[in-house]
Rosetta silent file (secondary structure, phi, psi, omega in degrees, C-alpha in Angstrom):
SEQUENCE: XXXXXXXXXXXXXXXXXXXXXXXXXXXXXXXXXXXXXXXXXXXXXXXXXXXXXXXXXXXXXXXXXXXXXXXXXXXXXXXXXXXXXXXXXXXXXXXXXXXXXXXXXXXXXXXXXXXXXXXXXXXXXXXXXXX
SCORE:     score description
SCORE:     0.000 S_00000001
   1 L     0.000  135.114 -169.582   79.036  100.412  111.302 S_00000001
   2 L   -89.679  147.181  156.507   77.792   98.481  108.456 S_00000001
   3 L   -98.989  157.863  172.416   79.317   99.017  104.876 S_00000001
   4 L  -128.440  143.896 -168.499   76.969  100.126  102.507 S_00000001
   5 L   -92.215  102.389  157.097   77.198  100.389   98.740 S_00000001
   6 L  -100.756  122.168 -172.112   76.777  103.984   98.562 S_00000001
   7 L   -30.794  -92.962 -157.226   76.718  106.360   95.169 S_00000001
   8 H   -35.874  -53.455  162.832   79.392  108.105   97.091 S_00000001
   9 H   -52.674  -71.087  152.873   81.699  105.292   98.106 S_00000001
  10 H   -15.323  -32.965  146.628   81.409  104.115   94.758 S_00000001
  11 H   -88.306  -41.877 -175.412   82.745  107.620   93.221 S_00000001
  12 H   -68.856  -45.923  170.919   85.121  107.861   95.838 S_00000001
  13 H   -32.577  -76.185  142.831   86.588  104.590   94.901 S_00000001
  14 H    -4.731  -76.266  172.217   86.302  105.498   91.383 S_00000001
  15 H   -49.291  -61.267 -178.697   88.056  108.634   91.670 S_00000001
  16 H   -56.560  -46.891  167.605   90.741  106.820   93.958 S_00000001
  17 H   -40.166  -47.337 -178.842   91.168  104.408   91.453 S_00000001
  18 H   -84.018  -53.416 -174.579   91.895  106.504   88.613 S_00000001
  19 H   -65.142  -43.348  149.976   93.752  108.616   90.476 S_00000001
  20 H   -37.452  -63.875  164.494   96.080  105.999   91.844 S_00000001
  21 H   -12.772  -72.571 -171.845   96.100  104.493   88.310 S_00000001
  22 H   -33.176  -79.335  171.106   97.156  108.062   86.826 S_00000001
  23 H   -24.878  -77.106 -165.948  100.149  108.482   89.559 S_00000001
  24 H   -70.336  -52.908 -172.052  101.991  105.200   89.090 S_00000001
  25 H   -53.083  -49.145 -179.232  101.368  105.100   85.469 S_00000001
  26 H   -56.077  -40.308 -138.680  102.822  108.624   84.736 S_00000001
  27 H  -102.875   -5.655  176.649  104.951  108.844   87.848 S_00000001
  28 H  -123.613  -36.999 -131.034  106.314  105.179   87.435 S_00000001
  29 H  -142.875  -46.792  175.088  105.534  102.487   84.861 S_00000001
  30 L   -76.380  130.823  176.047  105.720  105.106   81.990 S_00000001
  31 L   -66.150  -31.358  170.009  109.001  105.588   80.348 S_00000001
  32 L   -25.781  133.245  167.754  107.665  108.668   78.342 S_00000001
  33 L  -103.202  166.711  174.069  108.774  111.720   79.138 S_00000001
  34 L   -70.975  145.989 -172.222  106.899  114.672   80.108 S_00000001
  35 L   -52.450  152.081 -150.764  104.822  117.040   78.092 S_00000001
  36 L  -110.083  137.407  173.612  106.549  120.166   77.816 S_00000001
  37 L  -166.946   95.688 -167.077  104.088  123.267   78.996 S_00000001
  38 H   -37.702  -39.537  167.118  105.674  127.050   79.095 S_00000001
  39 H   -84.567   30.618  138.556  103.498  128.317   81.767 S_00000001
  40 H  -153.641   42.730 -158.468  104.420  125.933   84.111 S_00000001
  41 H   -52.067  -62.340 -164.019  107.754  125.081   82.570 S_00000001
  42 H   -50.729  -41.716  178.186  110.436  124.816   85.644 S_00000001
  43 H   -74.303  -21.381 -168.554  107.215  123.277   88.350 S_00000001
  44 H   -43.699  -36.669 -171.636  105.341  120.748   86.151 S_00000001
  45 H   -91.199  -11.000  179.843  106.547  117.858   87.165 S_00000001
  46 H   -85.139  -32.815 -175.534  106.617  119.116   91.128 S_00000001
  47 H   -58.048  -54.884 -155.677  102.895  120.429   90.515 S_00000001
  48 H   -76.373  -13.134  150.186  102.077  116.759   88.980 S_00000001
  49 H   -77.320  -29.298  167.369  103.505  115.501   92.057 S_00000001
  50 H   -84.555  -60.714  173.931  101.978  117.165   94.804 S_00000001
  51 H   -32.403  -82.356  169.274   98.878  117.191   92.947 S_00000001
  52 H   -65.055   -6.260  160.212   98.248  113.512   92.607 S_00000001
  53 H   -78.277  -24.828 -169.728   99.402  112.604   96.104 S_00000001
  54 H   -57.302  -54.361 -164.049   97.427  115.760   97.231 S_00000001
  55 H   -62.207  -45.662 -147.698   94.243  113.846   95.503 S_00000001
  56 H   -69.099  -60.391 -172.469   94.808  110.357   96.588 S_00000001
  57 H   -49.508  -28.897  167.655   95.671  111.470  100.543 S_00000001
  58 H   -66.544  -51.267  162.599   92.004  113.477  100.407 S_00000001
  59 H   -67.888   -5.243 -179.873   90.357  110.562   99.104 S_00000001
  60 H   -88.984  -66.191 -177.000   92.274  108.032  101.570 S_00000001
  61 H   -29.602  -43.061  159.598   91.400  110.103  104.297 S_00000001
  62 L   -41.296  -30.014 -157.867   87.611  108.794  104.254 S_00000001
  63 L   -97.142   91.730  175.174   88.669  105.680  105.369 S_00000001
  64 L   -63.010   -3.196 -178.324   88.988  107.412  109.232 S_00000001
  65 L   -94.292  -24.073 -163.461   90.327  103.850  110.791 S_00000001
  66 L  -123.983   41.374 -178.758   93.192  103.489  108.552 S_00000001
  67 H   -61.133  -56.323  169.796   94.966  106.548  108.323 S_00000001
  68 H   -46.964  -34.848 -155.212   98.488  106.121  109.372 S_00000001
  69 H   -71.124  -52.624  162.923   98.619  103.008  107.298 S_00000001
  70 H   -19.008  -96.705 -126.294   97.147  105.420  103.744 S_00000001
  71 H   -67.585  -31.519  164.335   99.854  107.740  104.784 S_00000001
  72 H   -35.457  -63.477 -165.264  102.591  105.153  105.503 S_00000001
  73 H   -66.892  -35.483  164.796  101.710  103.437  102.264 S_00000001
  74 H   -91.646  -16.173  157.404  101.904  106.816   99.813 S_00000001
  75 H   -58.541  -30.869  179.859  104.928  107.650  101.189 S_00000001
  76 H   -55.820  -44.899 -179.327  106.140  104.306  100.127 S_00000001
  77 H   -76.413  -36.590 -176.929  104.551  104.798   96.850 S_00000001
  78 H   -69.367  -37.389  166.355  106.256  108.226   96.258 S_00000001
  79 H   -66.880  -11.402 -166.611  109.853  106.312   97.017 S_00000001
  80 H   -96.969  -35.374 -177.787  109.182  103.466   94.971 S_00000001
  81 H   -81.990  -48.307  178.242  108.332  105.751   92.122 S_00000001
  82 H   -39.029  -69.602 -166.803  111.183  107.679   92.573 S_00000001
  83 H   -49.258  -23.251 -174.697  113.403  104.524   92.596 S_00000001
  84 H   -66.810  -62.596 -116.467  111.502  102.575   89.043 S_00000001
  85 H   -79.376  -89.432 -143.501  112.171  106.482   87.789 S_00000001
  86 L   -30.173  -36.915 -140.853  116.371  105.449   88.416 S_00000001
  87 L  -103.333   -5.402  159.903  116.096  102.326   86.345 S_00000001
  88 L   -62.739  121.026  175.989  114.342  104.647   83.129 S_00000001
  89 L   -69.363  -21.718 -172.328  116.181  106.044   80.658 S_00000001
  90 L   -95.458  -55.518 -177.584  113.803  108.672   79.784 S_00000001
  91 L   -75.830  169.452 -171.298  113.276  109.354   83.202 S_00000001
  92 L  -130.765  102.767 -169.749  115.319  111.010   85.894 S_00000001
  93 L   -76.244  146.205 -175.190  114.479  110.355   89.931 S_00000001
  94 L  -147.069  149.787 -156.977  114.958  113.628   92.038 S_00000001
  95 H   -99.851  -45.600  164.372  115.044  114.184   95.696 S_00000001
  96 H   -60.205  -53.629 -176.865  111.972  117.460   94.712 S_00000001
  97 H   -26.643  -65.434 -157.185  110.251  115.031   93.281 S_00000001
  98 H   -49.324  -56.049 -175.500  110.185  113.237   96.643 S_00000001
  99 H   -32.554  -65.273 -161.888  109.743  116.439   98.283 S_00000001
 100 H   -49.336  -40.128 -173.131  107.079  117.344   95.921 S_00000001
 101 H   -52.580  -82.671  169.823  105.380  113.916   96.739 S_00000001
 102 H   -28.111 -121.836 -177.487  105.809  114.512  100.740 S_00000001
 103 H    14.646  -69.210 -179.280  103.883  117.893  100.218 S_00000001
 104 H   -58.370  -52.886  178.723  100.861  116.289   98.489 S_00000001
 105 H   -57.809  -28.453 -166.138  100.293  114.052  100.925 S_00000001
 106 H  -100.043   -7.917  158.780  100.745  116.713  104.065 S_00000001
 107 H   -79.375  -75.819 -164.009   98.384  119.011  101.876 S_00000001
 108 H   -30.924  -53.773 -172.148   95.494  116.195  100.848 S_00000001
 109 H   -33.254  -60.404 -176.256   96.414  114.913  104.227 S_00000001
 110 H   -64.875  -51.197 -164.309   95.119  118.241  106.063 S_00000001
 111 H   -88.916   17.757  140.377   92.274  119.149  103.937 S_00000001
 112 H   -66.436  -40.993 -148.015   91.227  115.247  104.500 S_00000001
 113 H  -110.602  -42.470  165.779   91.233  115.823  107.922 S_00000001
 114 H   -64.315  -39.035 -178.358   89.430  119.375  107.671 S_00000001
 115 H   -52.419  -62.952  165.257   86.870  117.820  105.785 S_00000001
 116 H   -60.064  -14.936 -169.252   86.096  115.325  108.026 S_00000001
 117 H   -73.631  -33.793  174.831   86.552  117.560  111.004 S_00000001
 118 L   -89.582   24.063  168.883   83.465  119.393  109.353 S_00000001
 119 L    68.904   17.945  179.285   81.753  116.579  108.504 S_00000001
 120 H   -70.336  -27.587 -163.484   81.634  116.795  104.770 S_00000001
 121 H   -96.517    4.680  148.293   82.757  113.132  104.166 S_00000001
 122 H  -138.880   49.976  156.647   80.485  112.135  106.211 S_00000001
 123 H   -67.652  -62.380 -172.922   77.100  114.114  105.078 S_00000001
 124 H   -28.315  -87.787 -153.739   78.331  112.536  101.386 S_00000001
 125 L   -63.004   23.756 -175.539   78.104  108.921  102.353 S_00000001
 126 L    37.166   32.551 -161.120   75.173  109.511  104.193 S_00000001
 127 L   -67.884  146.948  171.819   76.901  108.176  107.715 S_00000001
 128 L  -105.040 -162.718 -176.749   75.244  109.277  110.819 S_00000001
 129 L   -92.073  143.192  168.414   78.658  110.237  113.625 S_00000001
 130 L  -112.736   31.969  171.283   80.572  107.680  114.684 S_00000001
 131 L  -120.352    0.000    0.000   81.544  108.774  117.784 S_00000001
């Protein structure tokens, strides 16, 4: 298989990019604490955790050769975030947090894997089957 500069890799990238970005800035690098928001007071920060690993494991999942290492590698990133979170003052590291992390990935993870089982990611990228 050849790569090709496709509109679609290019957004997926894009998307992965940002979304990686997002994670580690919020969930790591910023000291800041989080915005406060009543209708999702007690979950927000487990929501903003599952949620961006949720994204990043659907968009990792394209890359069908390199899965385990993707999934190896955001678990890594969700402990690593955790641990910068000890060394914050404004922040607090939490074993749901982790959880919450672990979740997003075994969500993204699956509906990465459904996707591909139906052949959405690769209709996008215009791919013919690779098997």
């Amino acid at each position: 298989m050849t790569n090709q500069i496709t509109i679609f890799n290019v957004v997926r990238w894009a998307l992965l990019l940002g979304a990686a970005g997002a994670t580690l800035f919020y969930g790591g690098l910023s000291s800041a604490p989080l915005p406060y928001h009543p209708w999702v007071d007690a979950y927000y920060d487990l929501l903003l955790h599952a949620g961006a690993f949720a994204t990043l494991a659907v968009l990792l999942m394209v890359d069908s050769q390199r899965k385990p290492a993707w999934i190896i590698l955001m678990i890594c990133a969700v402990l690593a975030i955790e641990l910068r979170q000890y060394f914050m003052p404004a922040r607090t590291p939490s074993l749901q947090d982790v959880f919450a992390g672990f979740v997003g990935i075994g969500m993204g993870s699956l509906a990465g894997w459904v996707l591909e089982k139906l052949g959405v990611f690769r209709k996008l990228s215009g791919r013919k089957n690779e098997s």
